[in-house]
Each structure stands twice: as C-alpha cells, then as structure tokens.
C-alpha positions as CSV (number, residue, x, y, z in Angstrom):
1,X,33.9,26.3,0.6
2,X,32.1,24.1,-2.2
3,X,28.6,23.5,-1.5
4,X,29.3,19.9,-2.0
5,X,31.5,19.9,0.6
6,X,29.3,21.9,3.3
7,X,27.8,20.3,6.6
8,X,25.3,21.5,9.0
9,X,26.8,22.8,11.6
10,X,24.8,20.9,14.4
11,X,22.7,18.3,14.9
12,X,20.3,20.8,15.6
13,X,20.8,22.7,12.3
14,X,20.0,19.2,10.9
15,X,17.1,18.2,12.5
16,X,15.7,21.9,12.3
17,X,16.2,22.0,8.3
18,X,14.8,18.4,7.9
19,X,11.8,19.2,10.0
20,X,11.1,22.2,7.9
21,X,11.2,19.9,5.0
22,X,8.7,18.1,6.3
23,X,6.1,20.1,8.0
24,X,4.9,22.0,5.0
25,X,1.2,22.6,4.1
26,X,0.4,18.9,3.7
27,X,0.2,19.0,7.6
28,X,-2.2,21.8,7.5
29,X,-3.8,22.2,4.3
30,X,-4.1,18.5,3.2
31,X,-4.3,16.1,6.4
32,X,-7.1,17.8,8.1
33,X,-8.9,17.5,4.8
34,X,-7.7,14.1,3.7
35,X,-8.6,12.8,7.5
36,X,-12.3,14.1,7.0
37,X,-13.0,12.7,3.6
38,X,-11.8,9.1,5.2
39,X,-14.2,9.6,8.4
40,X,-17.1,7.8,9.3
41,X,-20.5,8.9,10.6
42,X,-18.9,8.3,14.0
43,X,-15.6,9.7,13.9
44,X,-12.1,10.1,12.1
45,X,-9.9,7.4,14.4
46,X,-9.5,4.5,12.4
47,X,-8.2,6.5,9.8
48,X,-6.0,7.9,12.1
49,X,-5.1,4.0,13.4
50,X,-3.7,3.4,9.3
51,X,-2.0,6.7,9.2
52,X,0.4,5.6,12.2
53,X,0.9,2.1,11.2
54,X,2.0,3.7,8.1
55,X,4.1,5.8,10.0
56,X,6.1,2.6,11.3
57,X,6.2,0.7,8.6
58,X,6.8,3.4,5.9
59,X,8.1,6.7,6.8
60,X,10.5,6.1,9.2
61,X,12.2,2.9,7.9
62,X,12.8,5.1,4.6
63,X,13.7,7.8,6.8
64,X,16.5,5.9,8.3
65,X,17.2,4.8,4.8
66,X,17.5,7.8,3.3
67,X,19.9,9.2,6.1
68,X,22.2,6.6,5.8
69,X,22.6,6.8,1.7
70,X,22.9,10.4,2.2
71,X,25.9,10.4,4.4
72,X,27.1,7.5,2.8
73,X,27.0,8.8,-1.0
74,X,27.3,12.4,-0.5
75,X,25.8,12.8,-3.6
76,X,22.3,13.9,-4.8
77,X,19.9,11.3,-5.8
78,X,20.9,10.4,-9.0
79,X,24.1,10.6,-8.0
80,X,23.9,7.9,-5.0
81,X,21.7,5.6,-7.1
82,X,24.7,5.9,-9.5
83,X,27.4,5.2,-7.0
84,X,25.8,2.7,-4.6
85,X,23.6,0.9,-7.0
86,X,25.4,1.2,-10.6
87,X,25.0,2.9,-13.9
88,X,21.8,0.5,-14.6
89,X,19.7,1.9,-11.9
90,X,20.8,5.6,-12.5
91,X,17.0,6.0,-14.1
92,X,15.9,5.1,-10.9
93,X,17.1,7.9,-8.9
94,X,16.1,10.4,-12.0
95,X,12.5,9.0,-11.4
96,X,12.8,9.9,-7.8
97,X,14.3,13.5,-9.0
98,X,11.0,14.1,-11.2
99,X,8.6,13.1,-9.3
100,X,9.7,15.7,-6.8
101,X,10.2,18.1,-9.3
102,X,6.9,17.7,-11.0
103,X,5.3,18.0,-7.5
104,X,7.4,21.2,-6.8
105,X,5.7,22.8,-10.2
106,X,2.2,23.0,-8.8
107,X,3.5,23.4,-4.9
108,X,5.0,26.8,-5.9
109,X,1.4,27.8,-6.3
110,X,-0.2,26.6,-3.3
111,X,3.1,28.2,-1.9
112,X,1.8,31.6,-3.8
113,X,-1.6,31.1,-2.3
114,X,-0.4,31.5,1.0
115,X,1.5,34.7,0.6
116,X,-1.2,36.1,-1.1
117,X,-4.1,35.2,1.7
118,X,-1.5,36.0,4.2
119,X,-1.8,39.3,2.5
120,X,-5.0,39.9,2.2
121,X,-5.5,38.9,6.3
122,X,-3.1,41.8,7.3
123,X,-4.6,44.5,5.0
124,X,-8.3,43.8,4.4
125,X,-8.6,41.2,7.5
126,X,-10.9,37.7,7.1
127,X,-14.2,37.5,4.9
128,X,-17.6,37.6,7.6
129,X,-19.9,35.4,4.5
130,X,-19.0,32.6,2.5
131,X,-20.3,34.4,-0.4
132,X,-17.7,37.0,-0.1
133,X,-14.9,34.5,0.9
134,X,-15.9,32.8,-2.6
135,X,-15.9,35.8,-4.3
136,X,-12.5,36.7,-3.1
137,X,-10.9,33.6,-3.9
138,X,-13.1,33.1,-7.5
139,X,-11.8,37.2,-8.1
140,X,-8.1,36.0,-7.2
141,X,-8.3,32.8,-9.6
142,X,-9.6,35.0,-12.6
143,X,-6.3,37.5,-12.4
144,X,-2.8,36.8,-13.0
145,X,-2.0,37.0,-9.2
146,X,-1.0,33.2,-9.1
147,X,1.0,33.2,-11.6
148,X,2.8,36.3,-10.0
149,X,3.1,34.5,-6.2
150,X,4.3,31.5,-7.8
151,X,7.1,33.4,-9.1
152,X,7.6,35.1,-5.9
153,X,7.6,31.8,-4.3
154,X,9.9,30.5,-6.5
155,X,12.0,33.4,-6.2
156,X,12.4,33.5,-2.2
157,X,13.2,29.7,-2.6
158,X,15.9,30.1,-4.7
159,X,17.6,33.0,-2.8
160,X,17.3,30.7,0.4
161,X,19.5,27.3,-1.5
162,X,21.5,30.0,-3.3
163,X,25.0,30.2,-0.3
164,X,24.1,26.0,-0.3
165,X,23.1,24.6,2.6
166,X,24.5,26.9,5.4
167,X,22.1,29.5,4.3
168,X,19.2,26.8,4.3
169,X,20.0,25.9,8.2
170,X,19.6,29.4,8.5
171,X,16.3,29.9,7.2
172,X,14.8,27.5,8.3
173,X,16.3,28.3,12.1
174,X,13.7,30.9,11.3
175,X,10.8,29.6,9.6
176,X,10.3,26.5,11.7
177,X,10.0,27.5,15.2
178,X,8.1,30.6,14.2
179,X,5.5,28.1,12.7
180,X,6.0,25.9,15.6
181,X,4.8,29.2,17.9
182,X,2.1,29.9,15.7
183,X,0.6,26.2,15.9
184,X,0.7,25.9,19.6
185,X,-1.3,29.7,20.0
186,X,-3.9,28.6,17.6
187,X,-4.3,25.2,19.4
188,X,-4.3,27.1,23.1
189,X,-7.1,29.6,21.3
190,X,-9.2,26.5,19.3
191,X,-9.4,24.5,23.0
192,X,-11.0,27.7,24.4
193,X,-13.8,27.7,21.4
194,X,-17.4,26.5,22.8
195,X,-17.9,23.9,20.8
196,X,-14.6,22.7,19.8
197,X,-14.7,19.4,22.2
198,X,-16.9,18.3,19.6
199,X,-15.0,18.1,16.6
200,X,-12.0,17.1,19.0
201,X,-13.7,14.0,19.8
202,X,-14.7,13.3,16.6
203,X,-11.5,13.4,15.2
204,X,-10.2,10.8,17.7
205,X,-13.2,8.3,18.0
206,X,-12.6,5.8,15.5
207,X,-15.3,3.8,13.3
208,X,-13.4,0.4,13.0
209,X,-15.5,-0.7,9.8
210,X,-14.1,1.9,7.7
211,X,-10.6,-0.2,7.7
212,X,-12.3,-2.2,5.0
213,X,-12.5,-0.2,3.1
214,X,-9.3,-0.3,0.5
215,X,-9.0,3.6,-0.6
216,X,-8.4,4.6,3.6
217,X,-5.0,2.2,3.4
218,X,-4.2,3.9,0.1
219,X,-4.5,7.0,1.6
220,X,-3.1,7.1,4.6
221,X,0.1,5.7,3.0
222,X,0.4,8.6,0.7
223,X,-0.6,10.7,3.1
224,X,2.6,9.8,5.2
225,X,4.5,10.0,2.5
226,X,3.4,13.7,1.9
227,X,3.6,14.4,5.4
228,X,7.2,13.2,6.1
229,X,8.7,13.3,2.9
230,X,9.7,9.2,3.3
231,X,10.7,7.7,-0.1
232,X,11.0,11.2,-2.2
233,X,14.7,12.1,-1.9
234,X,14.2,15.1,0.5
235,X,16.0,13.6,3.1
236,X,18.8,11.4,1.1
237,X,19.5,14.9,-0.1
238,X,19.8,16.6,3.6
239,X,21.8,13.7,4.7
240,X,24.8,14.4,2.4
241,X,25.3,16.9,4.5
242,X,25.1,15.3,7.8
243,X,28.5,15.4,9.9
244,X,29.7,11.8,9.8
245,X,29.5,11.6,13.7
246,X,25.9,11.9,13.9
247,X,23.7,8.9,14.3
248,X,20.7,8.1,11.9
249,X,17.7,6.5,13.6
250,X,16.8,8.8,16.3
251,X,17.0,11.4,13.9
252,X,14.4,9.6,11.7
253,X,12.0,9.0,14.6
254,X,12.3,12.5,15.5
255,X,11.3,14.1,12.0
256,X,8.6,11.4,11.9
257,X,7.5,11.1,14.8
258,X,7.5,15.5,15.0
259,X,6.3,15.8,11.7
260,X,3.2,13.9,12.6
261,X,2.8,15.4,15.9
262,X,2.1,19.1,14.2
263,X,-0.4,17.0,11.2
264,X,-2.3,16.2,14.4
265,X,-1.9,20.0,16.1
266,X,-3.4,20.8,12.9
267,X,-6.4,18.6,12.3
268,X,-7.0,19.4,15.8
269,X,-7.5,23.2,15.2
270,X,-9.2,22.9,12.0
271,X,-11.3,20.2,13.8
272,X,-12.0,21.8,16.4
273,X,-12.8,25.4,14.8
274,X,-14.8,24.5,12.1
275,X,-17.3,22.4,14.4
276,X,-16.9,25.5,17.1
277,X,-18.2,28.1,14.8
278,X,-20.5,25.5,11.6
279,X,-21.8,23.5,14.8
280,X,-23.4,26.4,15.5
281,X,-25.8,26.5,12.8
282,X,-25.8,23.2,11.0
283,X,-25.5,19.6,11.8
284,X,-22.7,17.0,12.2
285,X,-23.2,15.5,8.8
286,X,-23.2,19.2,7.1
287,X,-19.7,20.0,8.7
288,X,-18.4,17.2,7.5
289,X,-19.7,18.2,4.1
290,X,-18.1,21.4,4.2
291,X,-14.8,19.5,5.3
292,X,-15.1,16.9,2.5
293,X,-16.4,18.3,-0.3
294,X,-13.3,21.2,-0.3
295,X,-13.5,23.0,-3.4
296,X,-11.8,22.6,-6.5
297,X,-8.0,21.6,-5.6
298,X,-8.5,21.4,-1.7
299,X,-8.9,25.0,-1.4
300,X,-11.9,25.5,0.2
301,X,-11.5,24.1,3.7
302,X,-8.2,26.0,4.0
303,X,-9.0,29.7,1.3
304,X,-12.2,29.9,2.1
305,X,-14.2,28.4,4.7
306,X,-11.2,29.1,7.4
307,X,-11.3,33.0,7.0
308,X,-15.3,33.0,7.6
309,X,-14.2,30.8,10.5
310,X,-11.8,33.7,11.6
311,X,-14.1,36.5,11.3
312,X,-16.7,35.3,13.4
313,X,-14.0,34.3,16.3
314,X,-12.8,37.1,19.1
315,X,-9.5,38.7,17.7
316,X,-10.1,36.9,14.5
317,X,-8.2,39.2,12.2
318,X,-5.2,38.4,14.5
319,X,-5.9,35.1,14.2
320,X,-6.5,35.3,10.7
321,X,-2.8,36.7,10.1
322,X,-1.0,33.7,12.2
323,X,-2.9,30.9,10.6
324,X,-2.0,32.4,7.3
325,X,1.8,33.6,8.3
326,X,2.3,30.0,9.6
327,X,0.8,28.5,6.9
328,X,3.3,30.3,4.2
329,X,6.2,29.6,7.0
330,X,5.2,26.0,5.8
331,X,4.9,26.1,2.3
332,X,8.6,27.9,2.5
333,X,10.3,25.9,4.1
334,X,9.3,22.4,2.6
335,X,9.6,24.5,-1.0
336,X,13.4,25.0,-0.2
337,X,13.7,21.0,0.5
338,X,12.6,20.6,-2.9
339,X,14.7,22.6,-4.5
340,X,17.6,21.5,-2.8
341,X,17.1,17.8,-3.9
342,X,16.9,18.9,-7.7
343,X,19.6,21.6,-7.8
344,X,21.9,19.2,-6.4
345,X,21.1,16.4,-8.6
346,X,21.8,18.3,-11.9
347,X,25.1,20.0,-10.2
348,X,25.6,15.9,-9.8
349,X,25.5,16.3,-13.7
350,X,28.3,18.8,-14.1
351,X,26.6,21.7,-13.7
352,X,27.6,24.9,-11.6
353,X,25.4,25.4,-8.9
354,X,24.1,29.4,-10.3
355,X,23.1,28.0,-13.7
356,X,21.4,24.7,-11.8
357,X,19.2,27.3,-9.4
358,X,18.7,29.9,-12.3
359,X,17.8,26.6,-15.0
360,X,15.5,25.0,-12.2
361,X,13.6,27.7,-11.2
362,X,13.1,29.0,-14.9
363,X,11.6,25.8,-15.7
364,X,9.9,25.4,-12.8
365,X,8.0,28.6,-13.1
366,X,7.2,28.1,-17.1
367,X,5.9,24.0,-15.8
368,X,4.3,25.9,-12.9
369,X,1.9,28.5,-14.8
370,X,-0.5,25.7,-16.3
371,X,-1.2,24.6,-12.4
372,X,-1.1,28.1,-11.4
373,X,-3.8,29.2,-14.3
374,X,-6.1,26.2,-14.8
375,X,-6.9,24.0,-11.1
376,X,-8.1,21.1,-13.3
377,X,-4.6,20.5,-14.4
378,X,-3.2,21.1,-10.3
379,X,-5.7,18.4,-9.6
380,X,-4.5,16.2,-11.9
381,X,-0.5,16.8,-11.1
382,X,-1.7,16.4,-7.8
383,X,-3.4,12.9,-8.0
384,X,-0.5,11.3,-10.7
385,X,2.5,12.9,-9.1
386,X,1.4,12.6,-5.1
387,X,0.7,8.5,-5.9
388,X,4.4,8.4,-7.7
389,X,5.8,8.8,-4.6
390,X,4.6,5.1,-3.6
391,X,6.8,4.5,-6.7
392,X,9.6,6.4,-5.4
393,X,9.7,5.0,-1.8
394,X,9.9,1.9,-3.4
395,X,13.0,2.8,-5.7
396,X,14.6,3.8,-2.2
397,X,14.3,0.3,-0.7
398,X,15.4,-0.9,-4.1
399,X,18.7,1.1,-3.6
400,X,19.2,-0.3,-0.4
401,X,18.4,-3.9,-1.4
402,X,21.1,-3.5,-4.1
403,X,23.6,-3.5,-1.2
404,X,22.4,-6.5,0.7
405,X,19.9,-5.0,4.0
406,X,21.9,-6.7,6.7
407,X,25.6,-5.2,5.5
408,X,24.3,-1.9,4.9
409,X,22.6,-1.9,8.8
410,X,25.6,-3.5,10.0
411,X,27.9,-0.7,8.3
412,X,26.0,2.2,8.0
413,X,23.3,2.7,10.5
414,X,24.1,0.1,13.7
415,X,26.7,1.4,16.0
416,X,27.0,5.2,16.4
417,X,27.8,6.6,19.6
418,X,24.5,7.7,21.6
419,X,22.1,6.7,18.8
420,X,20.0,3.6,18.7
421,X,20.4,0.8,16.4
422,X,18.0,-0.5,13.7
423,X,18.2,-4.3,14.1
424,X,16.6,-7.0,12.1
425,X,12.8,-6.2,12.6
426,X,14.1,-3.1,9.7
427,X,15.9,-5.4,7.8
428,X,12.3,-7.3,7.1
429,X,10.6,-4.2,6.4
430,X,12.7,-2.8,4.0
431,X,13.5,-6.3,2.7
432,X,10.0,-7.4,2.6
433,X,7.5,-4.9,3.7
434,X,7.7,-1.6,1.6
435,X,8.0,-3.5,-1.8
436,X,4.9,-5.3,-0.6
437,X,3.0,-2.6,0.3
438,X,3.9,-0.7,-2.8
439,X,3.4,-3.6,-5.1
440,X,-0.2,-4.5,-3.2
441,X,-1.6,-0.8,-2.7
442,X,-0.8,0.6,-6.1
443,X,-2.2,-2.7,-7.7
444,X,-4.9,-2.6,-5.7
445,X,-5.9,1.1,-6.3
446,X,-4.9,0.2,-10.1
447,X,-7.8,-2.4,-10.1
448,X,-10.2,-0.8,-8.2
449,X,-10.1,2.1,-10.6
450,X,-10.6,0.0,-13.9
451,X,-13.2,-2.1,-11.7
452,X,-15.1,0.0,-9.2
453,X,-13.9,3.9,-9.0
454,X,-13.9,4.4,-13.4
455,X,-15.0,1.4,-15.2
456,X,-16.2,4.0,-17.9
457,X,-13.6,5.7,-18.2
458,X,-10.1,4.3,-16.5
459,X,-8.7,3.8,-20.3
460,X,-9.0,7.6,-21.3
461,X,-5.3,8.9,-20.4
462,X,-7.1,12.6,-21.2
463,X,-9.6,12.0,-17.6
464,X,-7.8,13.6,-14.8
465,X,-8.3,10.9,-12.6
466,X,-8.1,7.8,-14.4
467,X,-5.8,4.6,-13.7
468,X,-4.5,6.0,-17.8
469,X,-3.4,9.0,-16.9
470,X,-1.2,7.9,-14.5
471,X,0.2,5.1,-16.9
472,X,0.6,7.4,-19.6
473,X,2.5,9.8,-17.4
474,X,4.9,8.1,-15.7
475,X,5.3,5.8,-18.7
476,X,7.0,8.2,-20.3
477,X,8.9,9.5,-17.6
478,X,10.4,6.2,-17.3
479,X,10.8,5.6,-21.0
480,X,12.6,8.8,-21.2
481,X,15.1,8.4,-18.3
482,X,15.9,4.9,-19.8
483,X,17.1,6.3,-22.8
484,X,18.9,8.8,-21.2
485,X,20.3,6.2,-18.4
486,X,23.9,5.9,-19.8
487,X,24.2,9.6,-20.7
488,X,23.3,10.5,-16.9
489,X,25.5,7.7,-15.3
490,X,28.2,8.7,-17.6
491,X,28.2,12.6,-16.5
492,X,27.7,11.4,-12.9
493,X,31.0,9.3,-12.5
494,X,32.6,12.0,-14.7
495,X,32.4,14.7,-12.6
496,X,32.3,13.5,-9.2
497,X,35.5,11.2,-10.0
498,X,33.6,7.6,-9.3
C-alpha cells in the first residue's frame, strides 16, 4: 500500500503516535528549566497559571485545527496549504515545513546527547562531584561524539518513518508507554526523597506579581507550543492519516491535556530531587541558581547537575539509567514526528518517499553538525527557530480563516459520532484570539528587545540573541519561499492531481 494512502489502525495507534510526538525532551529537559527561570522568590505557580491558559487558548484550538486539515487535505503541509488555501499561500505552509526542519537540525543533537548519557549511566554509572560531572560533559563536547549520536539519531529516525506510518504506530506503541513507566517510577521514588516536599511546593505556590512581567506570557506560550507541538505541522501531518470515522476534539484535549500532564510529572521530579539532595547543603535562592543559570544550551540542569543528583540517591545508578532511557525514549519519539512532517511534504513535491528520507536526513545531518560542534550556534537556532513557531501557529489559523471558521466547524469538526463538538467559543479564538496573541506577543517581545532586553545591540543580526537575528533569519526564509511559491504550488497540484 502507498504510504499516502496508509491509516493508523486504531484510535489508539493514533493517539499513542501523536502523544509520542509531543512528549519529547521539552517536557523534561526544557519545562522544568524554563518554569524555574520564570519563578519568583516565593514559588513557580503563576508561571504555571500562564502556561495553562496558554494551553486553552493556544495548543488545543490549533490542535483541533490541525486534526481536521489533516484528515481533510490528506496532504502534508504544503500540500494542504496548497489545496485548502490556494497556490498564493503555498509559502505559508513551506514556512511551517522549515521552521520544523530547522528545529529538527539541532534536536538530533540533544537527541544524540541522550543516547550517549544514557550510555555512559549503564557502563560507568552517574558522576558523585560536579567537577567530575563538568568534566565529563566539557570531555564529551571537545570530541566528535556529538556529531556521531546525531547521526545515530538521525539514523534510528529514519529507519522508524521508512515502512510510512504503520511502522511509526509501531514504534512509538513502544517508546511511549515505556517512557510513561519510567516517569511514574521516578515520581513514586522523588515523593519518597526527604526533602522533596519542598521543591514540590515551591513549584505549585504561585507569586502573582510576576504576571507583570511581559517575558513570563512570552514564554509560557512558546513553551506550549514546544510542549504540544500546536501550530508546527506535527499534528496536521498525523492527521492525514486519521481514519475518517474518528472524531477531532477529544483527541486534541487528550494530547494536550496528556502532554502537559507528563511536563508537570517532570518538573515535579526534577523539582523535587534537586531541592531533596542541593537543599541539603545550600539555600533556596542557590537551588534556584543552579536551576536557572543551566549551562550553556540548557544542559546543565538536565547533563550535569541530574547525574550528581543520582549518585548521591539510594539505587542511583538504576535511577540514573531510567531517567536517561526515558529521556532518549522522548527525544525518539518526537524526532520521528519531525521527520514525518518533512518527508511527506517534499514526497507532496513529487518525490519518492526513499530519496525524500535519504535527501532529508543527509541534509539534516550536514545542517546538524554546526549545532552539534559549536553550542553558541544551538543557542541561537534554539532562540530564532523555537519563537517561529508563534509564526507558524499563526499561519495555521490563517489556513483555517481562508475557509471561513464557522463552515469549516460546521463541516469538518462538529458532528462526529461519540466525540464532542467545538462550537462558537473556538470559532472566536481561532478567529480572533491566536492572531492576537501572536501579533501582540511577538511585537511586544520585538520592542522590548530594541527597548529594554538589547538596546545596544538589537540591530546586530550577528548577536545570537538579538530582535536582528531573528529578522534577518526568517526574512530570508520568507523571501526565499516567495520566490519559489509558484514552483511549489505547481509540483503540488501536479502530482497529487488537484
């Protein structure tokens, strides 16, 4: 059978595979650290407050958006952009396609990070002193090892969307509940820790001021959309291969809604371990500091401060393992999602499914090795790439918009035996309330950074983390796309008979 033409075989395949796109290591190596740096001196709630209004009013509206074009367009991104939207807004959907792409570059190495700690947990076991922990990690940086587990990730995600996506339920059947396991044993073993109740309760009590300030909205919003994969095309891209009987919207409050459950799960383990075994021997404010100020790229919460964590717990090597083997079970599974979406949209272009795979993950691993070899540029592709996808949830609502709200409810989501129905209050949010937010938080974040964040420097497009960079890069994205507009809509309709 045609890839194309696959389904899942069960709702459960479905909702399995889409979960595993969406709990990946943003749940457990980026909230718990994201959450911490958006604390107050009292606690980590109101942050927590944003993150679920997000959840509502972003993630799963998109969700259920993304579902229904899926099944509707049975096409990749570009492709249903294309079809649903016309040949004008085929850039769109490429945008949506890069973004993810240029995101999947550097993910392959975080992905390789996990293999390799996961690795070095089952043959030389945790590191007892952070000096030793930091030598480990500097010693793995200065070799060519990330380059190689960024090819070996690469590799095991290509194997897994090689068959299409029969193979994919199939992984994941495997990946996700085995990560699911090992979440719920390290959360029964981090509730045990003396100590733990602490950082529990800090991470729930919230510090209402801090929702003034403008960078926690900013955040929180981005941080749904790396936690749920809302607005980036993952989803769209499952959902043309939905069976045409199955419902949309309790679908998309179950991958939400799960999604965020685990992102919790896990800032409540690395909560509640790191104030367990730090509270031990330094103050609230210097935990914090060692969960805030993470290392170059985020690493060191997660690379090097968790195995110290490990060592100095009962049965830490074991626990050492599962963190890590959970932790790569992640990185796999949301890895695949990503190259599903692209492989798909360039066999949308023509091309046979082998030469996509093989041509994607060649060019991912040769745009991969500058992120793998140099964490300055992973930070930057980090901070340009993971605010895109504001731009990209946008683009979704766009596509939807194009179609008139209320018809497309009416038609494609309302009505489906045994699942819920949308209604209006989802027509005014993807009508209204995700081109706001996207207009008002990436302007806002825009001005701040000339204003308040950069003034010195916001203009210099060669500063990692100026309000230029960003312009410069996705300028030229879009610039390049709009030339190439016709050509893509062109192949599109000719090959998939439009």
């Amino acid at each position: 059978m045609s890839s194309h033409k696959q389904r899942f075989t069960s709702r459960w395949g479905m909702l399995i595979t889409v979960l595993g796109m969406a709990i990946g290591t943003g749940n457990i190596w980026r909230f718990p650290r994201i959450a911490a740096t958006n604390s107050g001196d009292e606690g980590t709630g109101a942050f927590l407050v944003a993150w679920v209004v997000f959840l509502f009013l972003w993630s799963v509206p998109l969700i259920i958006a993304e579902y229904a074009l899926g099944r509707k367009g049975r096409l990749g991104v570009v492709g249903t952009f294309t079809k649903l939207a016309g040949d004008r807004f085929s850039w769109m959907g490429a945008f949506c396609v890069f973004v993810a792409a240029a995101i999947l570059f550097y993910y392959t190495v975080v992905a390789g990070w996990c293999f390799y700690y996961f690795g070095r947990m089952v043959f030389m076991g945790p590191d007892l002193t952070y000096e030793a922990a930091q030598g480990a990690w500097d010693g793995f940086q200065s070799t060519y090892f990330p380059v190689f587990f960024h090819a070996l990730a690469l590799g095991l995600g290509a194997w897994a969307v090689w068959k299409g996506v029969r193979r994919i339920e199939r992984v994941n059947k495997i990946l996700v509940p085995t990560l699911l396991v090992i979440v719920l044993i390290a959360l029964v073993r981090t509730l045990f820790l003396d100590g733990a109740g602490e950082g529990i309760r800090f991470l729930f009590t919230p510090e209402w001021s801090t929702l003034s300030r403008p960078r926690i909205w900013l955040e929180a919003l981005t941080q749904n959309a790396w936690d749920t994969g809302a607005g980036w095309g993952l989803v769209l891209t499952y959902g043309a291969y939905m069976q045409s009987r199955h419902g949309v919207v309790q679908n998309a409050f179950i991958t939400g809604i799960g999604n965020n459950t685990v992102s919790i799960l896990a800032a409540i383990i690395v909560f509640g371990t790191v104030f367990a075994i730090l509270g031990q021997e330094m103050s609230r404010p210097e935990v914090l500091e060692v969960m805030k100020t993470s290392g170059p790229a985020a690493t060191g919460l997660t690379f090097i401060w968790m195995p110290q964590l490990f060592a100095k717990m009962p049965a830490g090597h074991v626990f050492a393992m599962l963190f890590f083997l959970g932790l790569s079970c992640a990185a796999l599974s949301s890895l695949i999602s990503m190259i599903e979406m692209v492989v798909r949209s360039v066999t949308d272009l023509g091309v046979s499914r082998p030469y996509a795979i093989i041509g994607v993950a060649l060019v991912s691993l040769v745009l991969g090795i500058p992120s793998a070899m140099n964490l300055g540029f992973f930070e930057n592709q980090d901070f340009v790439w993971g605010l895109a996808l504001i731009i990209s949830g946008a683009f979704m609502a766009i596509l939807v918009i194009r179609q008139g709200v209320r018809s497309f409810r009416e038609n494609e989501i309302d009505g489906a035996v045994g699942d819920w129905n949308a209604g209006r209050p989802w027509d005014a949010i993807l009508n209204y309330v995700v081109p706001i937010l996207a207009v008002v938080l990436l302007g806002w974040w825009l001005w701040l950074s000339a204003t308040v964040y950069a003034p010195e420097t916001w203009y210099d497009p060669t500063d990692p983390f100026s309000l230029m960079t960003c312009v410069v890069q996705w300028g030229t994205v879009i610039a390049v796309l709009l030339i190439l507009n016709r050509w893509m809509a062109g192949r599109v309709r000719s090959f998939n008979q439009l």
